[in-house]
N, C-alpha and C positions, 0 to 999 in steps of 0.2 A: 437567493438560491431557490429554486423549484423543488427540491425533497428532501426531506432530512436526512439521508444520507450523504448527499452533496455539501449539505450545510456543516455535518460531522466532520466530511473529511474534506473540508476546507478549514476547519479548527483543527486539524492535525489529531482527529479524536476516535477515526475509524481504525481496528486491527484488518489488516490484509494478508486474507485468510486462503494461499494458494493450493485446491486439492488434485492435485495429478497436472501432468501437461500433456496429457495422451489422448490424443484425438482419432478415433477410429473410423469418424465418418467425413472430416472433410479435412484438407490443406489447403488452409487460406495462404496466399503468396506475402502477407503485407503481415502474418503471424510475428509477434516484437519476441518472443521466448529465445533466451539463449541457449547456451548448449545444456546448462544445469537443471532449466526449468522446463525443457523441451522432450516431450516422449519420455518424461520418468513416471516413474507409478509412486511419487515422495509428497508428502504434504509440508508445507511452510507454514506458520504463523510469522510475519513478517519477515525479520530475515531468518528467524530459526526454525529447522528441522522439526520436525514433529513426529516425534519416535514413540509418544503414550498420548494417551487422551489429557492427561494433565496438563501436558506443554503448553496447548491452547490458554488454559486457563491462565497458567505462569504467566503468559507472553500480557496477554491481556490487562492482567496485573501490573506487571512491568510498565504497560504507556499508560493505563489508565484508563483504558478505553472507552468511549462512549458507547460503540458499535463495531460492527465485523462487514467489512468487503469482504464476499466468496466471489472467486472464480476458480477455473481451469480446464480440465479437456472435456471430454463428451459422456464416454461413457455412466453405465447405470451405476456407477460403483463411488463417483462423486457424487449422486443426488443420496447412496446411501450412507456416505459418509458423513456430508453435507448437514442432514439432518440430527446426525447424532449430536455432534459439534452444537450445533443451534439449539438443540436442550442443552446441552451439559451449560451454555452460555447464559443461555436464559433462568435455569436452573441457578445458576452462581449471580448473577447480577440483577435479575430481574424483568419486568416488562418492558422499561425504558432502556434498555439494549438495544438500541436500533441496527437492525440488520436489513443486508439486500445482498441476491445473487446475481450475478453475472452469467451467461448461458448461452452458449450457440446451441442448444437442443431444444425443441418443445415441451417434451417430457410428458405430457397426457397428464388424462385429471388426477388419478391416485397420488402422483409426483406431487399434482400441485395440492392436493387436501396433506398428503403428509410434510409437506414443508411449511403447510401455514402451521398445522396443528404442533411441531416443531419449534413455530416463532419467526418464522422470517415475514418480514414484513412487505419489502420493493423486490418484483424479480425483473430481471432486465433483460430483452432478448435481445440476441443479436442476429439476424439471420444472412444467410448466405448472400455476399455479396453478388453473385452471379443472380439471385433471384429480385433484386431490387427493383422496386418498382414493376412484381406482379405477386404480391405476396396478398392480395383482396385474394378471397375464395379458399386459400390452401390454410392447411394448417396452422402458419404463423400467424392467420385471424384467429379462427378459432379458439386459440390458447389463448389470447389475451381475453377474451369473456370467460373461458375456463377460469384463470386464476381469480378473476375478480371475484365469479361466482363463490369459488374457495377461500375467499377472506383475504388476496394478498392484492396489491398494487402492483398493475402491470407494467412495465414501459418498454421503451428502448433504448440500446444503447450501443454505440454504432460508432467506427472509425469513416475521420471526416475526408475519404476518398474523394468524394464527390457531390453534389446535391442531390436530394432525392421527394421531391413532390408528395411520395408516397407516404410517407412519412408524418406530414400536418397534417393528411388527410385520417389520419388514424387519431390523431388526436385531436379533429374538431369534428370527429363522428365519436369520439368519449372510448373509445375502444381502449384507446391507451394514455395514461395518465400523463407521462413526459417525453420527452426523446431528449438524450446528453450525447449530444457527438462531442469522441475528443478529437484534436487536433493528430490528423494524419502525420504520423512521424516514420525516419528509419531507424532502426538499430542495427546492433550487430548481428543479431539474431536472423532480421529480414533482408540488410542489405543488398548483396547480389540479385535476390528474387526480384527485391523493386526495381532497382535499375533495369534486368531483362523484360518488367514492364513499362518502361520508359519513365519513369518514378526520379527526383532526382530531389537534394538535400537545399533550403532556400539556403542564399548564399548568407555567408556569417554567419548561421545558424546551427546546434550540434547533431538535431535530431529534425527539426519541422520540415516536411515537402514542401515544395515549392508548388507555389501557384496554386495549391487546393485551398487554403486555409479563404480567401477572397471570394473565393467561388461559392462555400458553402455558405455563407454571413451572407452574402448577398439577393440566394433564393429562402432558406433558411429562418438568418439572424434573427429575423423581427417575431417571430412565431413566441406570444407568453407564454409557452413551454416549453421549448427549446433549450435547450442551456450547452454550449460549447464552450468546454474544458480546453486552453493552451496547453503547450507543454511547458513554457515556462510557468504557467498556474503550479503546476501538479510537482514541478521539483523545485521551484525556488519557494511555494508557502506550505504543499501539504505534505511533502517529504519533511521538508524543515521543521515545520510545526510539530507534528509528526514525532521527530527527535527530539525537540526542546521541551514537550509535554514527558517521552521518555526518560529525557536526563533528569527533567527536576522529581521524578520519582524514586529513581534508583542514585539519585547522589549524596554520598556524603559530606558531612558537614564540611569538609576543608575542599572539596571539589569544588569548580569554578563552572557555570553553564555558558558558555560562547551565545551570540546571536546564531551562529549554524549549528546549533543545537551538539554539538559537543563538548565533553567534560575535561578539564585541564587541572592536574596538580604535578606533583613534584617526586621524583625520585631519587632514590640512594644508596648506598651499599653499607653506610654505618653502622655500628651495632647499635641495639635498642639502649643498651646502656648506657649511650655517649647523650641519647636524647631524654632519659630520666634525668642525667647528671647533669644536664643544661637546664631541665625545668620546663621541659616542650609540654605544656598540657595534651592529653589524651586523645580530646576530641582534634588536634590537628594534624595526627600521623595516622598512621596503622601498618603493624609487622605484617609482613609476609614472607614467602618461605626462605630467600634470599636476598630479600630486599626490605626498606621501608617507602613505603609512599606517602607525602608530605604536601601540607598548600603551599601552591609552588611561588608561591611572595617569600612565606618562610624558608624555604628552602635557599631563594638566594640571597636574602639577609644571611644567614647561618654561614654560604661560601665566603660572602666578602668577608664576614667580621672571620675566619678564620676556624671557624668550628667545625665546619665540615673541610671534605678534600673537594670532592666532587660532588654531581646529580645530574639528572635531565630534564626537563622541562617535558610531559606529557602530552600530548592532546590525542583523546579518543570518541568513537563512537560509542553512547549509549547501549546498543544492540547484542547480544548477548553473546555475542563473538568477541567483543569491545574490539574491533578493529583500528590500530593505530595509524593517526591522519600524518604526526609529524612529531618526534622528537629534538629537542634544542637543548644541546649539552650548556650545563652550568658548572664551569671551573676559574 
């Protein structure tokens, strides 16, 4: 990996830390934000809401985290939130918090002295696709000696639309420390807009464009700074990883952690005292408000031999919604 960052969240060890999706200054056509994450003024710590400055914290706790992915819209109101966050983080866990922003804005010097003095470490720009390959002279030079001067690691980080020369040339003149293009994808969010740009999905594939992913590896690829992110990288190890660092923090002793990083036990509708009167040890249920939940091997012992009537077999997300993947009745 080329930055610790990349390296965290390929160990599934970065929080992704979403502040606004409200973009005032540009509409990129190829933007992935769905309808939730798009033009709201709401912040996410991964997939939870952030209604107090605590959440962060919580959320954090919760995977364990190593560091904090920021991104989201433009305005000044993210570089102010931005930084609170990044003390309260650094505050709570310390130096080795590795953090890095994500940014389609330059932000000028003050932005970038109070986001070091803050704690962020990598800032990553993204600049306007329309301006690609004439960004020497404007501003988005500029800001990359700004921030260095300010103590933070500059780079870039950029959707792999297309190859762009300009790009090594920044970083074999030291300007910018990395460039991580990820792999050009659609969503739902982007859909229709790529297509009306003739954009279209490689075939057997859920999300990758077609034909760019070749294109950019080939002017690109060999560059020792370069680092291009798939999408199957980013959902089948750092999403996952991601969950299975979640689960084994938040699980209890009789929950089970899957390889897809989800948690499995047992359900039921017994009374707790059918489970005393059997001799269930402690540590493998737990009451709640109308049910109990059980490891769900116990639970179908208990069916066959006749102790219970009924249960389900759980499987859920770690995440603090616990969204349920798939219930399997045991009778």
């Amino acid at each position: 990996m080329i930055s610790e960052g990349c390296e965290q969240c390929a160990r599934g060890g970065k929080m992704v830390l979403f502040v606004y999706g409200y973009c005032d200054q540009r509409d990129c056509f190829y933007c992935p934000l769905g309808e939730n994450r798009k033009n709201v003024t709401e912040v996410y710590a991964n997939e939870r809401l952030v209604e107090e400055d605590q959440d962060v914290l919580e959320e954090a706790r919760r995977m364990d985290a190593l560091g904090a992915s920021v991104t989201g819209g433009e305005p000044q109101e993210v570089m102010d939130r931005t930084t609170r966050y990044l003390s309260l983080l650094g505050e709570e866990f310390g130096e080795d918090f590795h953090t890095h922003l994500y940014t389609g804005i330059t932000g000028g010097r003050e932005n970038m002295r109070r986001l070091a003095d803050a704690g962020l470490d990598e800032i990553r720009f993204h600049p306007p696709f329309e301006q690609w390959g004439e960004l020497h002279g404007t501003e988005w030079e500029d800001i990359l000696y700004v921030a260095r001067e300010e103590g933070l690691t500059p780079a870039f980080e950029i959707p792999g639309i297309r190859a762009e020369t300009e790009f090594l040339e920044f970083l074999d003149e030291g300007a910018a420390e990395f460039c991580n293009v990820n792999e050009f994808e659609m969503s739902q969010g982007n859909f229709r807009r790529m297509q009306e740009e003739g954009f279209e999905l490689r075939e057997d594939h859920m999300s990758a464009v077609e034909d760019t992913r070749e294109q950019v590896l080939e002017v690109m690829g060999d560059h020792e700074r370069v680092y291009f992110c798939t999408s199957v990288f980013k959902d089948a190890a750092q999403h996952r990883r991601r969950l299975k660092r979640m689960a084994r923090t938040v699980r209890r002793p009789f929950d089970e952690v899957t390889d897809d990083g989800t948690l499995v036990y047992g359900k039921t509708w017994a009374d707790p005292d059918r489970f005393e009167a059997l001799g269930v040890p402690e540590e493998y249920y737990t009451e709640k408000t109308d049910h109990l939940e059980v490891a769900w091997w116990l639970l179908e012992e208990m069916v066959a031999a006749g102790d219970l009537a009924e249960g389900e077999i759980v499987e859920q997300y770690p995440t603090v919604e616990g969204t349920v993947v798939e219930r399997t009745p045991v009778a």
